[in-house]
N, C-alpha and C positions, 0 to 999 in steps of 0.2 A: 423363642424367636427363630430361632432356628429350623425348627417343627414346621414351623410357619411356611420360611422360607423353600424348604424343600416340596413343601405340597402347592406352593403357588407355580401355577402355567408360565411356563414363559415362552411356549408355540406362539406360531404367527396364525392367530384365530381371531385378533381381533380386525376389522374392514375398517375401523375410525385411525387405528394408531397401532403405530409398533410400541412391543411389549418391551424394549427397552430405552420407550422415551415417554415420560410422563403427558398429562394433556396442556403443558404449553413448549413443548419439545425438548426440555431438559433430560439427560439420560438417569432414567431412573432409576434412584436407589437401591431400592432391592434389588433389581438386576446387576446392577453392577454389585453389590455384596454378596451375589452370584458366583459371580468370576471370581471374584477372589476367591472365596469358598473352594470352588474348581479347585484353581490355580495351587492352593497352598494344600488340597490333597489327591492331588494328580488326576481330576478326573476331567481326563483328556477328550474322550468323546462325547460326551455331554456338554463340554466347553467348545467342542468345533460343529455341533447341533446348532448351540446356541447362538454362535459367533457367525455362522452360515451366512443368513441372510441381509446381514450387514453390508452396508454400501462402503465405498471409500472414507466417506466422510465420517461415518459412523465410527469404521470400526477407529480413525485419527483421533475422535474424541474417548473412546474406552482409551486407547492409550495417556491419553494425556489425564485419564480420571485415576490411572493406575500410577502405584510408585514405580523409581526404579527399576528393582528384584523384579517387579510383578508383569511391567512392561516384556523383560526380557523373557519371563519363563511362559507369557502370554504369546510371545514369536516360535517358542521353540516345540510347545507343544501343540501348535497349529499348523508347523513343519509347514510341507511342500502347499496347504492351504491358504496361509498367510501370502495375501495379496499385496507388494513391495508398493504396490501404487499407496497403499494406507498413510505411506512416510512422507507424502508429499501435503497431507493433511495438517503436522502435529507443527509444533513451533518448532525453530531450527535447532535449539538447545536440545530438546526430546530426541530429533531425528541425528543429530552427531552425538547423541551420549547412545543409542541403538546401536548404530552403526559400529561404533568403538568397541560396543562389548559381543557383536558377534563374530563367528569365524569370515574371514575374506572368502571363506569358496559360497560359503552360505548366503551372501552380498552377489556376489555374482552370480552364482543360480537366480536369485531375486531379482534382481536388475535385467538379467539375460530374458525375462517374461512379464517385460512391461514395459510399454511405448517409450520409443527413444527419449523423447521430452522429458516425461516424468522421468525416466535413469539417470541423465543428464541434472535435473533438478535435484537430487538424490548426493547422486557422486560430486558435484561442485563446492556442495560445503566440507570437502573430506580433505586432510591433509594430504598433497600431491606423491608423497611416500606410497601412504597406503589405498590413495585413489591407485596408481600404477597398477600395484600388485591386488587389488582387487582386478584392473582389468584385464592383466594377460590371464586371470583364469576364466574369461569373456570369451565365447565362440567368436571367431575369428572376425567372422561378417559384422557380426553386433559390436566387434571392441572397435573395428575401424569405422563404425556411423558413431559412435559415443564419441571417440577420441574427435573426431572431428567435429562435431559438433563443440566442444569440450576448447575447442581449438580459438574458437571466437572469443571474443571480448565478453566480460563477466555484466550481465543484464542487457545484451543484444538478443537482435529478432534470431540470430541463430541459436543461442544459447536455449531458446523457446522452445525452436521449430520438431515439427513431425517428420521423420527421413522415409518414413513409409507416404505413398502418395499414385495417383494412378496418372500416367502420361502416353497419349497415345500420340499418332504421327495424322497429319492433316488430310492427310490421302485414305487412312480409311473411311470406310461406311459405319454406321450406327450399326449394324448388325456387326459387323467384327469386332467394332469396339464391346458393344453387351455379351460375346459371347467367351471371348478377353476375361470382365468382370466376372464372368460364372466359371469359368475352367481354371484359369490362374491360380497358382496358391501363391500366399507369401504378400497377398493383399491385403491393404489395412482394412482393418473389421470395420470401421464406419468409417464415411467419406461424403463430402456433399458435393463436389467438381472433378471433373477430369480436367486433366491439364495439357495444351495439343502445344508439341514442341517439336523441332527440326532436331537433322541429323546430331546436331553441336549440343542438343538439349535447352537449349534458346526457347524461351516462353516465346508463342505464339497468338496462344491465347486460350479462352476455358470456355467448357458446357458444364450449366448445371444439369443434374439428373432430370427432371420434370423436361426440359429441350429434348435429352437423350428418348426419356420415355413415350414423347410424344410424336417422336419423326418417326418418320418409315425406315426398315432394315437398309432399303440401298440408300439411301441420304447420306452425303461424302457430309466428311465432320466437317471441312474448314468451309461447307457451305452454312453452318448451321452456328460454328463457335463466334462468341463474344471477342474480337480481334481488338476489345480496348482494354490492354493488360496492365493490371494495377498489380504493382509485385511491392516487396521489400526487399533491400539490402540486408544481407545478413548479421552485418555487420551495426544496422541501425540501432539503435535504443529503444528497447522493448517498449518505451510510452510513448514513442512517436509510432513505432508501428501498430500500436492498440488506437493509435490517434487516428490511423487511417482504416481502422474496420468502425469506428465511430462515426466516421464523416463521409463514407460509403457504405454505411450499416449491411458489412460484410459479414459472413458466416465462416469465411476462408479466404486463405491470402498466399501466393505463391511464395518462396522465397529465393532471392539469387545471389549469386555468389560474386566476386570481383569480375569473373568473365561474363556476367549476365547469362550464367545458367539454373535451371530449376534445380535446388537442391536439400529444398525441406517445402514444408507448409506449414501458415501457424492457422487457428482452429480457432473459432470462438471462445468457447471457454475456458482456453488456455491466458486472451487475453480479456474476458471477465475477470480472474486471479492478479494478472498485470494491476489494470486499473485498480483493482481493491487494494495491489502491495502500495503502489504509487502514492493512491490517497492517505493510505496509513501513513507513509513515511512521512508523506507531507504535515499530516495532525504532529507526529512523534515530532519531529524536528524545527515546530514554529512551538511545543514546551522545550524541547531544549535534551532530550533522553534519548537522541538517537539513532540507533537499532535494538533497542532494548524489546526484549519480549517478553512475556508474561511468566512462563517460564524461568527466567534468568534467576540466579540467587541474590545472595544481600550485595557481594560484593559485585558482581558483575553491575548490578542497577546503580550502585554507588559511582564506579568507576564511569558507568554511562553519563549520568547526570552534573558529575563534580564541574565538568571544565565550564560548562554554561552559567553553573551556579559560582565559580570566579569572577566571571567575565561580570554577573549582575552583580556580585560586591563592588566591586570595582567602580560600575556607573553609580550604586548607592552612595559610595563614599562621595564619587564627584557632590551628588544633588547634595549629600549630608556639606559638606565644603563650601555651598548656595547658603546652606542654613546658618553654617557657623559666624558667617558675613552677619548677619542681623540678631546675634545672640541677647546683645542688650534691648532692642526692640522689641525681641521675644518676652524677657523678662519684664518688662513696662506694659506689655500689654499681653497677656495670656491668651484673649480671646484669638490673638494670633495662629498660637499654637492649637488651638481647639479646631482651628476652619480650616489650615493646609495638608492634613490627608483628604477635605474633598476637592479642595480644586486639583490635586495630585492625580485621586481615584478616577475623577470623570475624566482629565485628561489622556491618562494612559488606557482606559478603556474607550475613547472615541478614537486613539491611536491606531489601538488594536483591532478595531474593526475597521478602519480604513487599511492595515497593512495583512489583515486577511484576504481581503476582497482582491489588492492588489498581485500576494503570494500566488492564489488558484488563480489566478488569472494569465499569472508567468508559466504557472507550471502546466497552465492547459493549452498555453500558446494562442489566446486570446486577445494577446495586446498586439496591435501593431502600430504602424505611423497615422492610420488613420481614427484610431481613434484613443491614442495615448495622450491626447489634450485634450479631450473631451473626459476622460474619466479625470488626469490630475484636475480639471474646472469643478469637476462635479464633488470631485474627495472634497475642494478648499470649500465650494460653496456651504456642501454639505455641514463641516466644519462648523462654518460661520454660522448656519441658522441653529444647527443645535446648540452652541456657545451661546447665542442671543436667547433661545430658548430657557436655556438655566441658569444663565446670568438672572433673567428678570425672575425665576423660583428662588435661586438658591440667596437674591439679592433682599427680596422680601421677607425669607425664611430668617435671614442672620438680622435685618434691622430688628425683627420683632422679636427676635432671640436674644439678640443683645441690647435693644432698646436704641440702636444707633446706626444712622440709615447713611452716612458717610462711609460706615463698615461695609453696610451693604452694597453700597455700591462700589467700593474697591476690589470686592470679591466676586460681584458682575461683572469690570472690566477685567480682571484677571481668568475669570472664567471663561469669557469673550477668545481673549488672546488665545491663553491656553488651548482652547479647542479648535481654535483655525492651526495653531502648531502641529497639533496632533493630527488634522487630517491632511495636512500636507507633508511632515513628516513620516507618516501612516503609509504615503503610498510614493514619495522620490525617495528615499532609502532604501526600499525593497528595489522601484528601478536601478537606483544610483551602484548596489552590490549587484547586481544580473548586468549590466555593463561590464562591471568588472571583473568579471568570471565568479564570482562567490556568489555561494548559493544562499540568495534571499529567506528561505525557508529557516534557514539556523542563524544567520546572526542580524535579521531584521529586528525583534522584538527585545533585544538589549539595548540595540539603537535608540528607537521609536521609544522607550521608555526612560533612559535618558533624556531625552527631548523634553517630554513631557514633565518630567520631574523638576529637572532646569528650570524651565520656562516659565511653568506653575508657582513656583516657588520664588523666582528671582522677581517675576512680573506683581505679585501680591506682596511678597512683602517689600520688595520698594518702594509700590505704591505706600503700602500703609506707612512706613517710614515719612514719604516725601508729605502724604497728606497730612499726617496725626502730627506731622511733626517728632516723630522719634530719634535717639539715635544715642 
């Protein structure tokens, strides 16, 4: 295997796929039994051959294929080649157990040659100890754009933003500004606007490049710039200000500070990462786990998960407490006990889906006064026809199952009720906690499933009590 191993190519020869991602882009096997290989007999230049042509992303994923040990001795014998942006790839578990185990000066060399952002993204999960003293061994200029950046609010558009940025003044011509772009050092390597700002630094307003390219050398800029400036506060919340390259399907977005000066930019695919962290947190947090990542060990996912999985004991016992009421009923007629996990099952899943629809809707800031009666109209309606729907199946399904069509139909109006509950409770619970500062996203679906449980259970088996005569 071995033999094998060493005679297989792993040059960039093939034009369909890289030799270190199999053909549905998984990284492959033998490659990475590669590295290791490498790794655990020092052969450092054939590991930094191979490790070359890897992108950010890529080399995020070798990290997190590797253990511990291997991660580390994979940074140290790729030395001054290990590109620090890698770390904004891996889960945050990976990138603070990295960080912990190398030296501070070595963190800072690292950080010192790689876009503000990403550093920033870097050093933020670091304890404020050793965040410091990594950054006073930070060239001067670069500790004072981080610290302040650093300085804002933890998931704000500054927390994001790029401090490299190009701004010129309104009075020049297209020819000083391009000639600006070519002579200057210390300008960001990609860019898609300039930004035209007064003495104070006050946005005035932007040219894209294509305007620039297109005008004649003497063309004055503020004949030419877009004077309708859409910025961010620095201070705002990274998903509102990804909210605002969404709904002006922007590329680039100034940012300003409390005096309304230009003092970062945030970038597209800075807030691509936004929106993906946003949506995930949202999935994580309507089960109930979190910030948990993939990453995390037994106890960490435990400790994530325990307090939500209380909370749903708790509403269990309630709905179990529903049951206890009709325990003789239950015994008198079994068939009882047979048929309340489905009016249970379909009610807390029509919930569920009503208080989905509801969550993305708060967290994309799609509801407002006009048409927040029109969707609760639409949940009940909804509600009500799927209840009417499978009252009349699941009502047919139990007479001919049980031979007894009074059954079936107490389990059709319960199924009825039940599922208007649930899509009404599905979507003012999620509103009723977003009123109240709590975020819908984590404690809607122990609600809505209470609800459901109750409702399900107290409405049928009442019924069957008051019809069958039990008790």
């Amino acid at each position: 295997m071995q033999n094998q191993m060493e005679n297989k190519d792993f040059s960039l020869h093939s034009p369909r796929r890289s030799p270190w991602r199999d053909d549905v882009g998984r990284l492959d096997t033998d490659w990475i039994e590669r590295v290791r290989e490498l790794i655990a007999h020092d052969g450092a230049a054939e590991l930094r051959e191979m490790m070359a042509p890897l992108l950010e992303a890529d080399v995020g994923d070798v990290l997190e294929a590797l253990n511990s040990a291997n991660r580390l001795a994979l940074i140290k014998m790729l030395g001054d080649e290990f590109d620090y942006s890698s770390l904004t790839e891996v889960d945050e578990v990976v990138r603070v157990e990295l960080i912990d185990q190398l030296p501070n000066s070595e963190v800072a060399r690292g950080v010192s040659n790689i876009e503000n952002d990403d550093a920033v993204f870097i050093l933020e999960d670091i304890e404020e100890t050793d965040r410091d003293a990594i950054l006073a061994l930070v060239p001067e200029f670069d500790r004072l754009s981080l610290r302040r950046s650093l300085d804002f609010p933890e998931d704000s558009a500054g927390r994001r933003m790029q401090c490299e940025f190009i701004a010129v003044p309104p009075f020049w011509t297209v020819g000083q500004a391009i000639d600006y772009m070519r002579g200057e050092e210390g300008l960001p390597e990609e860019f898609y606007q300039l930004y035209v700002i007064d003495p104070d630094y006050s946005l005035l307003g932007t040219i894209s490049l294509d305007r620039i390219l297109r005008a004649t050398r003497p063309t004055v800029i503020s004949d030419i710039m877009d004077d309708q400036v859409i910025d961010v506060a620095a201070t705002e919340d990274q998903e509102d200000a990804a909210r605002i390259f969404e709904r002006f399907d922007l590329v680039e977005l100034g940012v300003v500070d409390e005096s309304n000066r230009l003092v970062g930019v945030l970038t597209i695919d800075d807030m691509v990462d936004v929106i993906h962290e946003e949506a995930e947190e949202d999935i994580r947090l309507l089960a109930g786990i979190g910030d948990e990542e993939v990453s995390d060990g037994v106890w960490e996912a435990v400790r994530s998960r325990t307090p939500w999985l209380v909370v749903n004991l708790a509403t269990a016992v309630l709905a179990s407490m529903v049951i206890a009421r009709f325990d003789v009923s239950l015994q008198k007629m079994v068939a009882l006990a047979v048929l309340m996990p489905i009016v249970a099952s379909m009610g807390g899943n029509a919930g569920t889906q009503a208080m989905t629809v509801t969550v993305r809707a708060i967290s994309t800031q799609d509801l407002d006064q006009f048409n927040i009666r029109r969707l609760i109209m639409r949940e009940t309606l909804v509600g009500l026809a799927n209840g009417v729907i499978f009252a009349v199946i699941t009502g047919l399904l139990t007479a001919i199952w049980f031979a007894n069509i009074l059954l079936g139909v107490v389990i059709g109006v319960a199924m009825v009720v039940n599922m208007l509950a649930a899509g009404i409770a599905g979507i003012l619970i999620p509103l009723g906690l977003n009123r109240f500062g709590a975020d819908p996203a984590v404690a809607s679906s122990a609600f809505v499933t209470t609800v459901t449980d109750v409702v399900g259970f107290f409405v049928f088996l009442g019924l069957a009590v008051r019809w069958f005569g039990l008790s």
